[in-house]
C-alpha positions as CSV (number, residue, x, y, z in Angstrom):
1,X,69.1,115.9,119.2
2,X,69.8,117.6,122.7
3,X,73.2,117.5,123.5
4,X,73.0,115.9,127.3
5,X,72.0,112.9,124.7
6,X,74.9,113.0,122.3
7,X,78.5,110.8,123.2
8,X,80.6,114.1,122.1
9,X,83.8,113.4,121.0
10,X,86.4,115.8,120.0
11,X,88.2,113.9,117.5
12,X,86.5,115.8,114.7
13,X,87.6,115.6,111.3
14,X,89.5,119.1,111.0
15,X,91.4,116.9,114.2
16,X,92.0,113.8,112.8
17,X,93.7,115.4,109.7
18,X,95.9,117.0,111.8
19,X,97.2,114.0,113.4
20,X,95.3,113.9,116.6
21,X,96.0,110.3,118.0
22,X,93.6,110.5,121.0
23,X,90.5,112.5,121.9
24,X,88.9,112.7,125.2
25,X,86.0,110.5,124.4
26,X,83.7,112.3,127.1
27,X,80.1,112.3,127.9
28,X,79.5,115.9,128.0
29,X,77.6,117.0,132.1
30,X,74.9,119.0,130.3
31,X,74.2,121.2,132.9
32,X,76.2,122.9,136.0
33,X,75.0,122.7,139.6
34,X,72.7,125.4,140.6
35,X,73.5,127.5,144.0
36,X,70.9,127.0,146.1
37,X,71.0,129.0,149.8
38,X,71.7,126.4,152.6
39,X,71.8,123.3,150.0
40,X,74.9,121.4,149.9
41,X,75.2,119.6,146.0
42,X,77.6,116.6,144.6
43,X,80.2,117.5,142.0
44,X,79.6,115.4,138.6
45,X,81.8,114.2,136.5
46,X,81.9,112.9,133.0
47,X,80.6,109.5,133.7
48,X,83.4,108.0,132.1
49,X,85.5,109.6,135.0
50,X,85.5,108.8,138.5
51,X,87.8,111.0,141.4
52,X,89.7,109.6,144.6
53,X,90.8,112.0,147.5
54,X,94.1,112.3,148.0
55,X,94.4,114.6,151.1
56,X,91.6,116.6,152.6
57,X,91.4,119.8,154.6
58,X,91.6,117.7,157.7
59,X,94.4,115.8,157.0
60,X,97.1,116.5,159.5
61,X,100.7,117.7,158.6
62,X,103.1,114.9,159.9
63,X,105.3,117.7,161.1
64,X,102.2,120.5,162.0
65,X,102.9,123.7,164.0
66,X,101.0,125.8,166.0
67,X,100.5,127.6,162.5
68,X,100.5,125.2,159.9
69,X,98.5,122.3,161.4
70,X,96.2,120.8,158.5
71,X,96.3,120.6,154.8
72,X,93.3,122.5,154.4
73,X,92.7,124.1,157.8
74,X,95.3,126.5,159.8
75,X,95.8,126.9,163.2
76,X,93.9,129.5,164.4
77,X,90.5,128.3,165.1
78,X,88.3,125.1,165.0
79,X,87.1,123.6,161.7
80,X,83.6,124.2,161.7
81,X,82.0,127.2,163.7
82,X,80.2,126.6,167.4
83,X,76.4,127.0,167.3
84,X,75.6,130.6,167.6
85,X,79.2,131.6,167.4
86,X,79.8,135.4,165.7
87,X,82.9,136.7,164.7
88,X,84.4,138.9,166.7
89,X,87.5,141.3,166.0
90,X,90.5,139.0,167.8
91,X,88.7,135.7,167.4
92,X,87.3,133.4,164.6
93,X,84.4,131.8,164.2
94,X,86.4,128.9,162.4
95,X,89.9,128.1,161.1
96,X,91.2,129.9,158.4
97,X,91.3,128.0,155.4
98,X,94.9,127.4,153.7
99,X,93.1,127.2,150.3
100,X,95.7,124.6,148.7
101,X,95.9,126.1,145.0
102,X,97.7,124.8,141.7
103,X,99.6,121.4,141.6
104,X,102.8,120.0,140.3
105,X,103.1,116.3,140.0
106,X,107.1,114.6,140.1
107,X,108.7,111.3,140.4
108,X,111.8,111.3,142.1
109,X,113.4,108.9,144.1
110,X,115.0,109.1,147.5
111,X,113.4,112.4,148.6
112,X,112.7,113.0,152.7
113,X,110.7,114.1,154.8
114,X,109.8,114.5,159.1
115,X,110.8,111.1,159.6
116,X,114.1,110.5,158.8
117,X,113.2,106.6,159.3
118,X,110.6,106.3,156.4
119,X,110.4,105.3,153.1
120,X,108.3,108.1,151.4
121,X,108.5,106.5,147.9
122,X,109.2,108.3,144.6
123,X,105.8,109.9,143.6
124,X,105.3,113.2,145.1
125,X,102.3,116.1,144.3
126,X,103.5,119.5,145.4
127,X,101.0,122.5,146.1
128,X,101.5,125.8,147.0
129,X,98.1,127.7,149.3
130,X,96.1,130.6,149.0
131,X,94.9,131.0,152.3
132,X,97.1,132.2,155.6
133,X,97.4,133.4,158.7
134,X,98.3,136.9,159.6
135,X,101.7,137.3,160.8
136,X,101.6,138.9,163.9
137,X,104.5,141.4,163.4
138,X,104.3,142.5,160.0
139,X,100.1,142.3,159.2
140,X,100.8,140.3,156.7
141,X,99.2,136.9,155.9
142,X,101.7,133.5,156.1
143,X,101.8,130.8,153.5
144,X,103.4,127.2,152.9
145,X,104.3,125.0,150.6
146,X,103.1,121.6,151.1
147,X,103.8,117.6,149.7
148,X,101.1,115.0,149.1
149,X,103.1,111.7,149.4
150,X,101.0,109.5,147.2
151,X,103.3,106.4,147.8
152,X,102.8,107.0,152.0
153,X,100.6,105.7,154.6
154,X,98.1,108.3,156.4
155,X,100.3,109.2,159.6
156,X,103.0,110.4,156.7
157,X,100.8,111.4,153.7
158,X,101.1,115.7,153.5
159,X,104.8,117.2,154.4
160,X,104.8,120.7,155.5
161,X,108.0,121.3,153.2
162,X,108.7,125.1,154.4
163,X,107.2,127.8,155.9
164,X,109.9,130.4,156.1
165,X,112.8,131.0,153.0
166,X,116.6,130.7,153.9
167,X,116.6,134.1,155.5
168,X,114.1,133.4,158.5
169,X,111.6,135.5,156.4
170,X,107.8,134.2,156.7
171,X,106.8,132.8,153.3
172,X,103.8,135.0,151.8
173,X,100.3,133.0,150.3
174,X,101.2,131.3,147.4
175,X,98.9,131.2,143.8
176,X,101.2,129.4,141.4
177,X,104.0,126.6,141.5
178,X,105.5,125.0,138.3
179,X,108.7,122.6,138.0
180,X,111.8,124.1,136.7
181,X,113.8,121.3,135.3
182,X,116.7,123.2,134.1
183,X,117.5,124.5,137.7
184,X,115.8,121.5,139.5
185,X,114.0,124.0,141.4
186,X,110.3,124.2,141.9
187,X,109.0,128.2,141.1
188,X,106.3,129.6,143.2
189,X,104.5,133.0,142.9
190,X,103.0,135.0,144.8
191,X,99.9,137.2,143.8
192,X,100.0,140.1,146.0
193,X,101.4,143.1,143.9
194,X,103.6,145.3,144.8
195,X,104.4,142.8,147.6
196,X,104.5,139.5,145.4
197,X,106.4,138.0,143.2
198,X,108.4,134.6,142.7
199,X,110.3,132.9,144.7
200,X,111.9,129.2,144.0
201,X,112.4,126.0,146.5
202,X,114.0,122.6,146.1
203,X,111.9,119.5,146.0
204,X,113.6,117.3,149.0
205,X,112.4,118.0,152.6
206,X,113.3,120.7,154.0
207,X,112.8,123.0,151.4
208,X,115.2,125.4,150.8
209,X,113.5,128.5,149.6
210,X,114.8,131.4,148.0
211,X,113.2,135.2,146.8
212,X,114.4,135.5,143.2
213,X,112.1,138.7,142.7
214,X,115.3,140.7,142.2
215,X,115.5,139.5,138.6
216,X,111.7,138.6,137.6
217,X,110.0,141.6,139.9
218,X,107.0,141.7,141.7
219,X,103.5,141.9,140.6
220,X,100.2,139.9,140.8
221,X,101.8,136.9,139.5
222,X,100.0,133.5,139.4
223,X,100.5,131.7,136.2
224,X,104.2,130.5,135.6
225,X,105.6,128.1,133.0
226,X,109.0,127.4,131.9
227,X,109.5,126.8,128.0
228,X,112.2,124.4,125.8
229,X,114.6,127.3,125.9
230,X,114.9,128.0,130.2
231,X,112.7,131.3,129.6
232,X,110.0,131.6,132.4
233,X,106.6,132.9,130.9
234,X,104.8,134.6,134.1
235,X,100.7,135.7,133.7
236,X,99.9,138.1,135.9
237,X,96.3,138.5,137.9
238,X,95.8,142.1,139.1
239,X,92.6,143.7,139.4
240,X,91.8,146.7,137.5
241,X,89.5,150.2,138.5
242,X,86.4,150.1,138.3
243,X,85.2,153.0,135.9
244,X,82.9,155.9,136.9
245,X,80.0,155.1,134.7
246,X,81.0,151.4,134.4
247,X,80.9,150.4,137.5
248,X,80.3,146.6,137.1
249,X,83.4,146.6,135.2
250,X,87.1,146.9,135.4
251,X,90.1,148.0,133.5
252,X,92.5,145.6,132.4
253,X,95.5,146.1,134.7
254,X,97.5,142.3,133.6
255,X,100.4,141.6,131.6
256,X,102.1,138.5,130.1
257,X,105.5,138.8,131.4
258,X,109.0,136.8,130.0
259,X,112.1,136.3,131.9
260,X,114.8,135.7,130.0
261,X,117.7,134.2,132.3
262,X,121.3,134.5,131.7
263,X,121.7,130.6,132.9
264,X,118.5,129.0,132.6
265,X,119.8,126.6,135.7
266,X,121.0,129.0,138.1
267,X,117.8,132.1,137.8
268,X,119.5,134.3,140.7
269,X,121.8,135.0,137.9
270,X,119.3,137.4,136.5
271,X,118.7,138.0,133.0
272,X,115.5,140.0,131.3
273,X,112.4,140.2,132.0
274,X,110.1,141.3,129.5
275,X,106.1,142.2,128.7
276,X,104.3,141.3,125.7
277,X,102.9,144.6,123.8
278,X,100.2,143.7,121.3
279,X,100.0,146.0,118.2
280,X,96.7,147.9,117.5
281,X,94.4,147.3,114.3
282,X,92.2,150.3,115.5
283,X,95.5,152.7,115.5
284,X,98.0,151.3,113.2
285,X,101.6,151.9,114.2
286,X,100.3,152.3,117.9
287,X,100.9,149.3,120.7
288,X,97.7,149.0,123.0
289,X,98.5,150.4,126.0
290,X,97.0,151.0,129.9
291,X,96.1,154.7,130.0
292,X,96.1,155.9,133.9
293,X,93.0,157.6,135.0
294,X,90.8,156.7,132.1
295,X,88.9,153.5,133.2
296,X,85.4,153.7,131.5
297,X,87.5,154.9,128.2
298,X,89.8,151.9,128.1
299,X,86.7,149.2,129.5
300,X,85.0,150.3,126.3
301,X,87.6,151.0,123.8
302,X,88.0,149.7,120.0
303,X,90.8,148.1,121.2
304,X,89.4,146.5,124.0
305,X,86.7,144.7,121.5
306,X,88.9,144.2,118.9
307,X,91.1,141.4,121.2
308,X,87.8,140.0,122.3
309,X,86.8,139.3,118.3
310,X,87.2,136.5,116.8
311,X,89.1,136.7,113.3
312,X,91.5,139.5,114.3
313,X,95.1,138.8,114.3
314,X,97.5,141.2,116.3
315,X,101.2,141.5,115.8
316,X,103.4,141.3,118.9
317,X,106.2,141.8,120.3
318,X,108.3,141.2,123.1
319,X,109.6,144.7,125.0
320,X,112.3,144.2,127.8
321,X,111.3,146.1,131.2
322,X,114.1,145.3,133.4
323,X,117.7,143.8,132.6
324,X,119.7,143.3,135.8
325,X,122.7,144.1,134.3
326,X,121.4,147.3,133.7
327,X,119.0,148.0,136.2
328,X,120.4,146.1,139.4
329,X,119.1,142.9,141.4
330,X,116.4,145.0,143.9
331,X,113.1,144.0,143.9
332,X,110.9,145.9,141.4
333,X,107.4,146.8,140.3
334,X,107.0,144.5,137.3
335,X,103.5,146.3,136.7
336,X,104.6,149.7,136.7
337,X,107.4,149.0,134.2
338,X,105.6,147.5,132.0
339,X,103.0,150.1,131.7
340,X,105.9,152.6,131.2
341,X,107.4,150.5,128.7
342,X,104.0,150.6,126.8
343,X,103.1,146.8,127.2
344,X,99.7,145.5,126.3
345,X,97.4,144.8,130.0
346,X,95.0,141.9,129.9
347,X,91.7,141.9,131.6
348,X,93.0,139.1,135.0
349,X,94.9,136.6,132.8
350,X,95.3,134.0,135.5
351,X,97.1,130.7,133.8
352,X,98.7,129.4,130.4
353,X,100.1,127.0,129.0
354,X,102.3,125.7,125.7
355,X,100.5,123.2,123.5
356,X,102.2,120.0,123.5
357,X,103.9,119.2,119.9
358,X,104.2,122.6,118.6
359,X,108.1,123.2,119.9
360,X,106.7,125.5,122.2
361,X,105.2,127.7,119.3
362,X,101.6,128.0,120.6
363,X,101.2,129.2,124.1
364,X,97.0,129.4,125.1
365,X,96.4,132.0,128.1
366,X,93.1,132.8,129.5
367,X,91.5,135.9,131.0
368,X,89.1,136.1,134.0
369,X,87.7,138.7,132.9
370,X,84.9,140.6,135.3
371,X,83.1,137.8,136.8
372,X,80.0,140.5,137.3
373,X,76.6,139.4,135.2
374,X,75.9,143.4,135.7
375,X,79.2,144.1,134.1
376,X,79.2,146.6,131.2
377,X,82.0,145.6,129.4
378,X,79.5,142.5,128.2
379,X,80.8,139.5,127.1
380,X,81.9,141.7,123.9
381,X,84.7,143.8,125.7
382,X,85.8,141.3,127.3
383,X,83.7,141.5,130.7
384,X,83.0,137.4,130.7
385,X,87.1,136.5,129.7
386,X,88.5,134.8,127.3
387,X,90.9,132.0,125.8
388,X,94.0,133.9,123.9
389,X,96.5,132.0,121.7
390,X,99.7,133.4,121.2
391,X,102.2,131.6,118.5
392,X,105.6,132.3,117.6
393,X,108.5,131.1,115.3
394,X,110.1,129.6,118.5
395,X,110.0,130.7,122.5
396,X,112.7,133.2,122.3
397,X,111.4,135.0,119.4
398,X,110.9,138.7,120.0
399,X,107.7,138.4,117.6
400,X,104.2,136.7,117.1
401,X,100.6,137.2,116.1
402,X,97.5,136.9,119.2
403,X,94.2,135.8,118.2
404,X,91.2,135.0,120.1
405,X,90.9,131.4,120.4
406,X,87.3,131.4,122.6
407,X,85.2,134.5,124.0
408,X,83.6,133.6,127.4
409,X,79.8,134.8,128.2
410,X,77.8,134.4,131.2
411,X,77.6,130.7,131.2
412,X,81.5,129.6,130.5
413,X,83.1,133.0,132.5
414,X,86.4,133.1,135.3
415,X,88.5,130.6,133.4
416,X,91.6,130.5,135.8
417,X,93.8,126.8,135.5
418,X,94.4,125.5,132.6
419,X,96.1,122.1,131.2
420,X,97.1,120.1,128.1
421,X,94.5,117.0,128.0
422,X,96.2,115.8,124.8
423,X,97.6,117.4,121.8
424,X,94.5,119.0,120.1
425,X,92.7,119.3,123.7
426,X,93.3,121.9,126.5
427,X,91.1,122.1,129.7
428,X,90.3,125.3,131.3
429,X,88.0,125.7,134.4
430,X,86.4,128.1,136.3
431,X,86.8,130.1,139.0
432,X,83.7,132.7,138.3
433,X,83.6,134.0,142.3
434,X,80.5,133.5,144.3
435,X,78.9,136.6,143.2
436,X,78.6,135.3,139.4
437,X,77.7,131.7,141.1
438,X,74.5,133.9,142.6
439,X,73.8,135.8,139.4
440,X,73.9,132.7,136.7
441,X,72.5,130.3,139.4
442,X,75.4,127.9,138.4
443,X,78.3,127.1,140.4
444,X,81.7,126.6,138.3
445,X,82.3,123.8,135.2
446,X,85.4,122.2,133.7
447,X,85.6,122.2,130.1
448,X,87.8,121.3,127.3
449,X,88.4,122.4,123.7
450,X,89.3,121.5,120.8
451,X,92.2,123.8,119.1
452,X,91.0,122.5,116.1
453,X,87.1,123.9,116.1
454,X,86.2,127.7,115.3
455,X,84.5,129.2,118.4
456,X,82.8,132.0,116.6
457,X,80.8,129.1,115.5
458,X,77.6,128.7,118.0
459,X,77.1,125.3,116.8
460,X,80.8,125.0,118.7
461,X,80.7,124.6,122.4
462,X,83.2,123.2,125.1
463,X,82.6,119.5,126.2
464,X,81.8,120.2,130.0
465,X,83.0,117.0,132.1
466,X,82.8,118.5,135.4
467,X,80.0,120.3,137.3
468,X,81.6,121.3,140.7
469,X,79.3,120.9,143.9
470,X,79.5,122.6,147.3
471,X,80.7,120.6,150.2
472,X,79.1,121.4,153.5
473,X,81.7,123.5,154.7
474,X,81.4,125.8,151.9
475,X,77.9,126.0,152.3
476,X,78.4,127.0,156.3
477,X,81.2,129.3,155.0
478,X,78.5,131.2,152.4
479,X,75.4,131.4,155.2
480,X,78.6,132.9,157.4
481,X,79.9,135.4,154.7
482,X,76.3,136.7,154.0
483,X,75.1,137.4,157.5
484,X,76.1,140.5,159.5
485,X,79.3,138.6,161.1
486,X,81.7,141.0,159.5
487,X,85.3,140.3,158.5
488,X,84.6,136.5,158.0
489,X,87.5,135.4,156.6
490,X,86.5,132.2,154.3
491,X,84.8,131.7,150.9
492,X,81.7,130.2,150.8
493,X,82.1,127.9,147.7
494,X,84.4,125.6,146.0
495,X,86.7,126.3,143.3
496,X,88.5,124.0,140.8
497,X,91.8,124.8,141.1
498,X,95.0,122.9,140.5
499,X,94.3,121.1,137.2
500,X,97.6,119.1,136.3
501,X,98.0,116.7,133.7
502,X,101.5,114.8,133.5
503,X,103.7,111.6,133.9
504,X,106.0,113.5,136.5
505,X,109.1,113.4,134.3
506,X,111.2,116.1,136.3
507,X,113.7,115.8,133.7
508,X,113.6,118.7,130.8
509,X,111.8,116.1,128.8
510,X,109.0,116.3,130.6
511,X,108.7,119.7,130.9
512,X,104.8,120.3,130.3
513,X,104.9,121.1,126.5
514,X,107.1,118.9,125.2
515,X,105.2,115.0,125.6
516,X,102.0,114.2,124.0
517,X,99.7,113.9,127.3
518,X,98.0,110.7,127.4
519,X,96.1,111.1,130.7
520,X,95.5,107.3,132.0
521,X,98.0,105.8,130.0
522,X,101.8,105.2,130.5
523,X,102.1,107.3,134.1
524,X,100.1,110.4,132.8
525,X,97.7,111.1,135.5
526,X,95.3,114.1,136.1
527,X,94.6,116.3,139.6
528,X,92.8,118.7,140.7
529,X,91.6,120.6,144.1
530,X,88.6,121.7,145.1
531,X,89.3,124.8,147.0
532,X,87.5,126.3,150.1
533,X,85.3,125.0,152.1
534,X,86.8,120.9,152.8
535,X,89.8,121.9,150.6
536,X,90.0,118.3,149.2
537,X,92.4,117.1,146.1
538,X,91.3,115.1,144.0
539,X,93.4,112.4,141.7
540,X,90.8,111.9,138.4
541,X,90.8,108.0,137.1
542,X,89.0,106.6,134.8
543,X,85.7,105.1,135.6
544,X,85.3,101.1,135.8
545,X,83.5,99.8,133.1
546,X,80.8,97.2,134.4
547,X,81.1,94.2,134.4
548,X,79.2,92.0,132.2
549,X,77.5,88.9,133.3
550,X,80.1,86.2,132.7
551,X,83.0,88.4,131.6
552,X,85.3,90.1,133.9
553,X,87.1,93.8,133.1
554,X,90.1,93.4,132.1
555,X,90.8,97.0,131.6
556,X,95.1,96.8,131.5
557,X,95.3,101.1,130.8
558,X,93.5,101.6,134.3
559,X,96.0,104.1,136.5
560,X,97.9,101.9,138.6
């Protein structure tokens, strides 16, 4: 029987005898919306799901600037274009989209904001943006981190919380932003190499923001997560060389960093940060390593297939790369030390996350991978990404075992945000780039897994529950970006970004990890954004059941 047919649940057997208490219960989407030129298409959703807007692109900041004047839209230009407008060097043809990314949802009472008069409630969804401005002084594009206020009217619904840190300094675009509950802080990173890095904010209004990249370095950083012990687990998104004869695909160039604080509630303390180096089966006794100037040899390498195969198991192990009480507080290249260091690079890992219940023994990080259909890497080095799982003893150990968890191929490729849907479930989507959307005909999908089921199994596929559309100004943006108007500055389709599952405990017992999600049920709830284009965010709910002649719903788990 065809699968768009089949209720697929993922409480399978191997679940249920592991003590899986809830499964998704999804009608899988069986197919992803196609890209067709000039068409605009809905987004679809698990039918047992439905999505509210929580703030859109056009949604004015209730304290904008000149600069920062919409959720979704800076200030530098109208929203949509003029007819027969062309971009020009000095002008745009539209806004600059601020390209709201990842999400963190809190509760907590008596927080502020522009008007020192209202009552913005308790519940509060923090996002940091992609997208800026260039500053005018330094060439460098501007960033800010922003609040919905999901208990507030309209006139007070998004906060602009900062712009600038305590220094004056012009905050850079932001990727990631997580909740540090030992240092009540929230932890934002910047994915800008040699130029990024992390940098930490309090929740009230204003925020008070503060460049800890002395003690965690910069890099491409995007992923961050905290863990039960006050260590920070950074992933890092930088993109590799291109090789001479493999042109379509790239080196890996990531790593999977640690930082290991002195006083996990005070991080401009410093501490240790550290890379993970994965042992090779190819060469035992040898760590897999980057090897400058040798692109096509690395794209291709036993190594480089061996960590995309499924049964393989790799020792690790943790190797420290910079100790500030050794190596000082300056700002440092995270990357380059932890190539010197011989740590193992990733092809792009973008996100990860620790699997609830397992005392933060399992952590699951994807890789991008090369988002190119003409790629030669293939989906069997790697070129399509993948789902890693890396468990240890406890989060402090120095030691573990990797293993592949899912290989990605053409059609499930560019897994970027990840979340926890329930114990034995984890949700990844896609951010496969506009090229891939061209060369597949399919514009990204949300999916979840079961930790439980064995992926080198082709009878095994993710449970896709959302097919993302393209708004109309995405598809303005991609007719834009494909004529000969040069230098136009937005994408032309919409990414899933910002998928966040939790009750908003900003207490160290809800640090994401340690609660069994129940999405829907006792204050979990479930976000995410569809970037680019409208730049909308999106609270998922679940669907209302119909009613029944002569009975009424009565459904008492429905979000309040």
């Amino acid at each position: 029987m065809p699968t768009n047919h089949l209720k697929i649940s993922f409480a399978v057997a191997a679940a249920l005898a592991a003590g899986a208490a809830h499964s998704a219960d999804l009608t899988a989407v069986p197919f992803a919306n196609p890209k067709v030129t000039g068409m605009v298409a809905p987004t679809i959703l698990s039918p047992e799901l439905a999505q509210i807007v929580l703030a859109q692109g056009a949604t004015k900041l209730e304290n904008a600037s000149n600069t920062f004047a919409f959720y979704g839209y800076n200030g530098d230009g109208t929203m949509l274009p003029a007819p027969g407008a062309v971009q020009a060097s000095g002008s745009n043809v539209e806004a600059t989209k601020t390209e709201p990314d990842k999400n963190v949802y809190l509760v907590l009472p008596g927080q502020h904001g522009a008007d020192a008069r209202y009552d913005y409630g308790k519940r509060f969804l923090y996002q940091v943006h992609e997208g800026g401005v260039k500053n005018s002084s330094t060439g460098q594009k501007m960033g800010f981190l922003s609040r919905i206020n999901l208990d507030a009217d309209g006139a007070h619904r998004v906060t602009l919380l900062a712009s600038q840190d305590v220094q004056g300094n012009a905050l850079p675009t932001f990727d990631g932003i997580t909740w540090n509950p030992f240092a009540q802080r929230l932890l934002l990173t910047a994915e800008l190499g040699a130029k990024g890095g992390v940098w930490q904010a309090t929740a009230d209004f204003p925020a008070m923001v503060v460049d800890v990249s002395g003690a965690l370095g910069r890099g491409g950083y995007e992923g961050i997560q905290n863990d039960g012990d006050g260590n920070v687990w950074i992933v890092e998104d930088a993109g590799g060389v291109s090789g001479a004869v493999n042109k379509h695909a790239k080196q890996a160039n990531s790593f999977v960093y640690r930082f290991v604080p002195k006083n996990k509630a005070d991080l401009t303390q410093g501490g240790k940060l550290q890379a993970l180096q994965v042992m090779s089966l190819a060469h035992p006794g040898h760590p897999i390593v980057f090897h400058a100037g040798q692109a096509d040899a690395d794209i291709l390498s036993q190594d480089t297939k061996d960590l995309h195969t499924y049964g393989k198991e790799f020792d690790t192990l943790w190797v420290t790369i910079h100790d500030t009480d050794v190596d000082g507080s300056a700002p440092f290249n995270a990357n380059a030390l932890a190539k010197a260091k011989l740590a193992t690079p990733f092809k792009r890992p973008e996100n990860g996350q620790f699997r609830p219940g397992t005392k933060f023994g399992e952590f699951y990080f994807d890789e991008t991978g090369d988002t190119d259909l003409l790629g030669e890497a293939g989906s069997a080095y790697g070129g399509f990404g993948a789902v890693q799982k890396l468990t240890q003893t406890s989060p402090s150990a120095n030691t573990g075992k990797l293993a592949l968890f899912y290989l990605g191929d053409a059609a499930h490729s560019g897994f970027d945000n990840v979340a926890f849907w329930s114990k034995d479930e984890i949700v990844f989507v896609e951010d496969a780039g506009d090229k891939l959307h061209s060369q597949r005909n399919a514009f990204d999908s949300g999916y979840l897994f079961n930790v439980h089921l064995n992926y080198a199994d082709a009878a095994n596929q993710p449970l896709r529950w959302l097919a993302q559309g393209r708004d109309p100004s995405a598809t303005i943006d991609s007719d834009l970006s494909a004529s000969s108007n040069n230098g136009f500055q937005n994408d032309g389709d919409n990414e899933i970004t910002g998928i966040h599952i939790s009750d908003g405990d900003a207490t160290a017992r809800g640090l994401l990890g340690t609660k069994l999600p129940h999405p829907f049920h006792d204050g979990w709830r479930v976000f995410y954004t569809q970037q680019h284009g409208d730049n909308v965010t999106y609270e998922i709910i679940r669907a209302k059941k119909p009613e029944v002649e002569g009975t009424r719903d009565s459904d008492s788990d429905d979000q309040e």
